[in-house]
Residue frames as a rotation matrix with the C-alpha (Angstrom) as fourth column:
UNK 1
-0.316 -0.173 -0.933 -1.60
0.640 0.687 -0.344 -0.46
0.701 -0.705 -0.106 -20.77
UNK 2
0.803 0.584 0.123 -3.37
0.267 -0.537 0.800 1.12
0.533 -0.609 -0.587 -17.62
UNK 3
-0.403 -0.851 -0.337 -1.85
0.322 0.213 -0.922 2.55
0.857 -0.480 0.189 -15.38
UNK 4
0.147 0.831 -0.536 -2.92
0.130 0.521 0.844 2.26
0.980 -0.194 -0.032 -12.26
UNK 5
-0.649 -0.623 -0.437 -2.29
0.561 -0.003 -0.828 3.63
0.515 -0.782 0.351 -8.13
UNK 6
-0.214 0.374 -0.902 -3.43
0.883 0.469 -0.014 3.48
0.418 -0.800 -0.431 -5.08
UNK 7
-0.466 -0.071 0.882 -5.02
-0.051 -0.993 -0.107 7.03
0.883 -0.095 0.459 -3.64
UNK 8
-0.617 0.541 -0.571 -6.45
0.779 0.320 -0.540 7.59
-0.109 -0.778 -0.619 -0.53
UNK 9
0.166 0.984 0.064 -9.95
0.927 -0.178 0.331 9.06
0.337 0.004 -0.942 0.00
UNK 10
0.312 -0.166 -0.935 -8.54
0.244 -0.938 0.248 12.52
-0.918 -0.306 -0.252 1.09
UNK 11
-0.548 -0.753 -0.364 -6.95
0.056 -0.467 0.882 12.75
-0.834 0.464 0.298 -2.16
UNK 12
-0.124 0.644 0.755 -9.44
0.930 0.341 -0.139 12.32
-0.347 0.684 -0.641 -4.23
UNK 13
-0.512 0.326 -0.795 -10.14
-0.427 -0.899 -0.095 15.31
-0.746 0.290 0.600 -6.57
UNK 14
0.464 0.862 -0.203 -12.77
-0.212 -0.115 -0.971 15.93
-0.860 0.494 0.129 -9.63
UNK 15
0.750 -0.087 -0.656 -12.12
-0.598 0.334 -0.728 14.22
0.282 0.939 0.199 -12.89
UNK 16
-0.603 -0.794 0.075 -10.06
-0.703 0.574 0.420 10.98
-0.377 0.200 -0.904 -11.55
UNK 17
0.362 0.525 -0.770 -11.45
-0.525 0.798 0.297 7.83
0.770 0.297 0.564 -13.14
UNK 18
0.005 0.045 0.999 -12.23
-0.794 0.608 -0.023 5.06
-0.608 -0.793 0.039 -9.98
UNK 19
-0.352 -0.331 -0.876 -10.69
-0.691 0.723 0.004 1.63
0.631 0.607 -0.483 -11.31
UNK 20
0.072 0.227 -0.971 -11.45
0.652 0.726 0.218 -0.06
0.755 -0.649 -0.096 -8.05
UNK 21
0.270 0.005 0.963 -11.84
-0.909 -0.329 0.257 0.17
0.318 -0.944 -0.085 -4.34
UNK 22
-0.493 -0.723 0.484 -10.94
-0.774 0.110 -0.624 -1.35
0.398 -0.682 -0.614 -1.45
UNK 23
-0.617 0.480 0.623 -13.83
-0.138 0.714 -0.686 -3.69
-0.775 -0.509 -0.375 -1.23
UNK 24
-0.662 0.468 0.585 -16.00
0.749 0.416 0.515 -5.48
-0.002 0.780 -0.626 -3.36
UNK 25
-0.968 0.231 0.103 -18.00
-0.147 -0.846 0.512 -3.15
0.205 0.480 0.853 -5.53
UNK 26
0.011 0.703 -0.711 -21.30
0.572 0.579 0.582 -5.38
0.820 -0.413 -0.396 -4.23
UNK 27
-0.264 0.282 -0.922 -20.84
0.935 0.310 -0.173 -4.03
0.238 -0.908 -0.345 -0.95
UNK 28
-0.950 -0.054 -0.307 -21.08
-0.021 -0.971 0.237 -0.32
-0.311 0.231 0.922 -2.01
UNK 29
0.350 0.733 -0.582 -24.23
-0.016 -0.617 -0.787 2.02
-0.936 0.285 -0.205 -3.13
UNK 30
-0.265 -0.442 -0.857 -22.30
-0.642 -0.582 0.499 2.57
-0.720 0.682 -0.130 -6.34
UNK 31
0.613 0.781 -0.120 -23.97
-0.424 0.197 -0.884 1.48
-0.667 0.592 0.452 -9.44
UNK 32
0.687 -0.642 -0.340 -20.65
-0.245 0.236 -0.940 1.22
0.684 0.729 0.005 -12.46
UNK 33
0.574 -0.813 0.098 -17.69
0.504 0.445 0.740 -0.69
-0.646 -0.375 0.665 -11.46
UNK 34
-0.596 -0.784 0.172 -15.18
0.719 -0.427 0.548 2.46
-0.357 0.450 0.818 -12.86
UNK 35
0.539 0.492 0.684 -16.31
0.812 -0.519 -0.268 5.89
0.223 0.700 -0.679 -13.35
UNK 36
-0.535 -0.671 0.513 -15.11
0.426 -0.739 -0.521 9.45
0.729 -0.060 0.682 -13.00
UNK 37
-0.110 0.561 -0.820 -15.71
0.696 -0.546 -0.467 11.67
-0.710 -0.622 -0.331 -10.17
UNK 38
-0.227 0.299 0.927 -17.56
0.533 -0.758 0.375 14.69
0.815 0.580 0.013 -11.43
UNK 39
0.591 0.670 0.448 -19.22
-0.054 -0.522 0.851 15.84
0.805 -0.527 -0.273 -7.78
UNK 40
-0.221 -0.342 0.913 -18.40
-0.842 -0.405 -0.356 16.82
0.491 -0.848 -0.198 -4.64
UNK 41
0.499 0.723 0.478 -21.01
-0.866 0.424 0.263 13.84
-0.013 -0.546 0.838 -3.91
UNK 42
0.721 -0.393 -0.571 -19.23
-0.127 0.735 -0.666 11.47
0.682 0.552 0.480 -5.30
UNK 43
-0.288 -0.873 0.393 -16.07
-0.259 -0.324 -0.910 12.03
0.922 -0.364 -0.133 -3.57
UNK 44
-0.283 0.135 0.950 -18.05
-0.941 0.152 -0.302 11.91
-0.185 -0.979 0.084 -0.09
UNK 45
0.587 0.699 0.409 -19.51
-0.802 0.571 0.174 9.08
-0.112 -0.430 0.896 -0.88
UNK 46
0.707 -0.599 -0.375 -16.80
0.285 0.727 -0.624 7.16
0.647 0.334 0.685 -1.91
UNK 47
-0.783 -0.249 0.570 -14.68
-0.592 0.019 -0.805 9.15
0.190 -0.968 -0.162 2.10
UNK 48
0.094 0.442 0.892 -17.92
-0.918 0.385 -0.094 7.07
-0.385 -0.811 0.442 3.67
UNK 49
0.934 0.230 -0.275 -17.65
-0.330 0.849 -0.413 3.64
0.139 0.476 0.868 1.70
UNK 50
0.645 -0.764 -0.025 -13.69
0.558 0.493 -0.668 3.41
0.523 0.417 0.744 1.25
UNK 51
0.427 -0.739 -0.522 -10.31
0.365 -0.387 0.847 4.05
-0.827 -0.552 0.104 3.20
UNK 52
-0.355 -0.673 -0.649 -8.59
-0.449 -0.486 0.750 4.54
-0.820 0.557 -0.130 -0.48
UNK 53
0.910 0.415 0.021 -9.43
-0.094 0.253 -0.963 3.85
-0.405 0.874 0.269 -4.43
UNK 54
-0.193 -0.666 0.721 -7.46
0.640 0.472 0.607 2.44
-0.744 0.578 0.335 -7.58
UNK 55
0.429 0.515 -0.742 -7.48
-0.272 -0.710 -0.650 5.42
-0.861 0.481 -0.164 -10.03
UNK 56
0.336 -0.407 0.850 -6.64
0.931 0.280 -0.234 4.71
-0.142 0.870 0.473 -13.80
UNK 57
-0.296 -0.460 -0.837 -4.58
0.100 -0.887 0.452 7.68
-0.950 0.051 0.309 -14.43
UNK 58
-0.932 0.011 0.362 -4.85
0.362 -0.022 0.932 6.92
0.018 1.000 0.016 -18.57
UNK 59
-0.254 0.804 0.538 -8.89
0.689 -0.239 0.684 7.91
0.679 0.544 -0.493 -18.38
UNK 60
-0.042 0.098 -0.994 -8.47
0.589 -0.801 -0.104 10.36
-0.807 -0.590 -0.024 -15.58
UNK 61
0.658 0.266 0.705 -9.43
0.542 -0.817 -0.197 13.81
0.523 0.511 -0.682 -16.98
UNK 62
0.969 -0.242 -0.044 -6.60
-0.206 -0.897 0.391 15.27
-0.134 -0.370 -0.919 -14.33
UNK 63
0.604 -0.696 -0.388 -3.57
-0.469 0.083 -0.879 15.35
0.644 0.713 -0.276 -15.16
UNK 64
0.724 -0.272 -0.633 -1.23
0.565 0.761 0.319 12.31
0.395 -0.589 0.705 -14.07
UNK 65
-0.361 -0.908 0.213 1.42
0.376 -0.351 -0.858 14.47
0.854 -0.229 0.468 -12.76
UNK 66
-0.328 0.162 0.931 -0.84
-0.891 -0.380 -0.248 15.90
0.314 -0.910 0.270 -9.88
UNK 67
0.707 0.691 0.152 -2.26
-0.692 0.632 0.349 12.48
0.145 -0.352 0.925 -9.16
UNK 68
0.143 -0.824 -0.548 1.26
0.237 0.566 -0.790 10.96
0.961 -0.017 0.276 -9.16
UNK 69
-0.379 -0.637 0.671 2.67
-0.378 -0.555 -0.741 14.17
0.845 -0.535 -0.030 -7.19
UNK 70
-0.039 0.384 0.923 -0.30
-0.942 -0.321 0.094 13.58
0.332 -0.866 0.374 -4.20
UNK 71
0.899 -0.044 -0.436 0.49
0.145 0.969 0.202 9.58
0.413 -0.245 0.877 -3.96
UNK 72
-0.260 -0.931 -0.256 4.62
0.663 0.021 -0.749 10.57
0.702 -0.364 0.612 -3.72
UNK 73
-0.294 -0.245 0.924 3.52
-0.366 -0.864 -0.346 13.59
0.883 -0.440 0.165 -1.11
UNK 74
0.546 0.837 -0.039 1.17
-0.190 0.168 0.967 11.68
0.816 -0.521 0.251 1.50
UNK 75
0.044 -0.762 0.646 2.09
-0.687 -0.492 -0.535 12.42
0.726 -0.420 -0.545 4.90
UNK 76
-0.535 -0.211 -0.818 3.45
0.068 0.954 -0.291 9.42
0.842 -0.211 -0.497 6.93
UNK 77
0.546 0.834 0.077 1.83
-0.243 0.070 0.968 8.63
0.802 -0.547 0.240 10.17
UNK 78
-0.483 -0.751 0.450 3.49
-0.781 0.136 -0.610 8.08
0.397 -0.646 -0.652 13.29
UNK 79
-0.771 -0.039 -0.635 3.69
-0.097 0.994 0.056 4.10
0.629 0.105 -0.770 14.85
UNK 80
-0.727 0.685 0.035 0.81
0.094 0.151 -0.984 5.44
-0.680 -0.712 -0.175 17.67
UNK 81
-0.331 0.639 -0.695 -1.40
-0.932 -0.339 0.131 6.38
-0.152 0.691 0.707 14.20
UNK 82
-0.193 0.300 -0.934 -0.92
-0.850 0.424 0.312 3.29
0.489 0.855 0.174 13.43
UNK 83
-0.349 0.371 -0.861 -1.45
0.554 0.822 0.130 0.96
0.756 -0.432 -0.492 16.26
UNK 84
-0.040 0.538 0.842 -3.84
-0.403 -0.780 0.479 3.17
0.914 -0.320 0.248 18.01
UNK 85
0.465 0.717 -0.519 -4.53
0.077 0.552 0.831 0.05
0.882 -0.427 0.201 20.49
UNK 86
0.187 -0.843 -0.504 -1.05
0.661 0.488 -0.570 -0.50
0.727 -0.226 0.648 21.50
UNK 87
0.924 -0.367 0.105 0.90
-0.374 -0.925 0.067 1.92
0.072 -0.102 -0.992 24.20
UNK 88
0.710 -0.704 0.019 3.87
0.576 0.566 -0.590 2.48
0.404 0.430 0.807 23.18
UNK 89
0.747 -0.379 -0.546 6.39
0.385 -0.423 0.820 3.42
-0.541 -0.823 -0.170 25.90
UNK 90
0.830 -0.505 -0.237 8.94
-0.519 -0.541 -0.662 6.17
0.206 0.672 -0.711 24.53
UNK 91
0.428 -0.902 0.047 12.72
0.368 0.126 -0.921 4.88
0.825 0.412 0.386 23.76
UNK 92
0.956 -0.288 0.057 14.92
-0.146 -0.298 0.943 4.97
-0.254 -0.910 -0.327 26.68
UNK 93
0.494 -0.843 -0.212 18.60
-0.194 0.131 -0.972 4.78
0.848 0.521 -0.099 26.19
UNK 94
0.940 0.222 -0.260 20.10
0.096 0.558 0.824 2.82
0.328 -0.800 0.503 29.04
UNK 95
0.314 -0.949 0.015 23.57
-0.480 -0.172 -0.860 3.92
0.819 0.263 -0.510 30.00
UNK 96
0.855 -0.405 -0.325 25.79
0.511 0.548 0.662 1.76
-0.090 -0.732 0.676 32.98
UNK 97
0.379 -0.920 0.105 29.12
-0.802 -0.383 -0.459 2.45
0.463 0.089 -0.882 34.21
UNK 98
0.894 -0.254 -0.369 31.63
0.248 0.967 -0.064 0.41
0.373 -0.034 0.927 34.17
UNK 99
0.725 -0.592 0.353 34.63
-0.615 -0.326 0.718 0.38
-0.310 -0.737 -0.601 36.67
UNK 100
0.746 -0.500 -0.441 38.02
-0.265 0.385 -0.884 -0.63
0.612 0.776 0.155 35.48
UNK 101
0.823 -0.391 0.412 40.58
-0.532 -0.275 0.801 -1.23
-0.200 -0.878 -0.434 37.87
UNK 102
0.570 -0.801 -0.185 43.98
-0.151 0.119 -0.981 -1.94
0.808 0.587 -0.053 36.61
UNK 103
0.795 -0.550 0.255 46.60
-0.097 0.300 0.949 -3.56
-0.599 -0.779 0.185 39.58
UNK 104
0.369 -0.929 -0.009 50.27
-0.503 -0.191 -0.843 -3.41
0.782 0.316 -0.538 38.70
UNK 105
-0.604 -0.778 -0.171 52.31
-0.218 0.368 -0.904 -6.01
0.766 -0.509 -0.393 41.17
UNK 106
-0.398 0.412 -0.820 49.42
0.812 0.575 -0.105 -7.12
0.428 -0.707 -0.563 43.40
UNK 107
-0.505 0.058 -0.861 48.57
0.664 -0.612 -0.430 -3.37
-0.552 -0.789 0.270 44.22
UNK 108
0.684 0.660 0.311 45.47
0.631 -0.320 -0.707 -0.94
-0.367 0.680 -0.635 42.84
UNK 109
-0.651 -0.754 0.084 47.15
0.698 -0.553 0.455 1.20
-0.296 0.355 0.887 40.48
UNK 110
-0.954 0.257 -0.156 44.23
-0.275 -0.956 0.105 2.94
-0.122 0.144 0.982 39.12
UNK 111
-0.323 0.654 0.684 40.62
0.532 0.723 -0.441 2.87
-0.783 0.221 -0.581 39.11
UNK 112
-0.947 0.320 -0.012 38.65
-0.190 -0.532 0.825 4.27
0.257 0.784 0.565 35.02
UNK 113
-0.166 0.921 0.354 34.88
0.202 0.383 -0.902 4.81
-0.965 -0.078 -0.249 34.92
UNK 114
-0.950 -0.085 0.300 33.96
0.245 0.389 0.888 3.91
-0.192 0.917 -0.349 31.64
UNK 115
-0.310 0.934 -0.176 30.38
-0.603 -0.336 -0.723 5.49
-0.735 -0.118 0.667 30.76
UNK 116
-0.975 0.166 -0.149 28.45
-0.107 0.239 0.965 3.03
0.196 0.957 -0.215 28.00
């Protein structure tokens, strides 16, 4: 059974096997649907074609433990990475105060300010 996961194009090193890409294989330069990198070229050309590849780990020549490790390591992005368009105004934490006043026989007895 393959096994199969999702790399991005930075991660790419020499001797994975490319199961797929991110777009039909038609719309690429790339001749075999599934081969191994061997080149540096490779590798660039497949950072200018694709955001990320499907590697078969089982016919990868590198070992699946570093191609596992650099899927579990990839470093998140932050929510302005990802919606570049958007601005997103920073968290504010809104605080009020709230006056208590407490009467005892028709007369102020005390007054609490109450921060939330």
């Amino acid at each position: 059974m393959a096994d199969i996961v999702k790399v991005l194009c930075t991660d790419l090193e020499k001797g994975m096997h490319v199961a797929s890409l991110d777009r039909p294989w038609l719309e690429t330069s790339f001749v075999l649907q599934g081969f191994e990198i061997k080149t540096d070229e490779d590798i660039t050309r497949l950072r200018n074609a694709c955001n990320y590849v499907y590697s078969d780990c089982g016919l990868s020549k590198l070992d699946e433990s570093i191609t596992r490790r650099k899927v579990r390591n990839r470093p998140r992005k932050t929510t302005q990475e990802i919606f570049p368009q958007k601005t997103l105004k920073p968290y504010e934490d809104i605080m009020i105060d709230l006056y208590v006043v407490s009467t005892r026989n028709g007369h102020k007895a005390s007054v609490s300010r109450l921060r939330c």
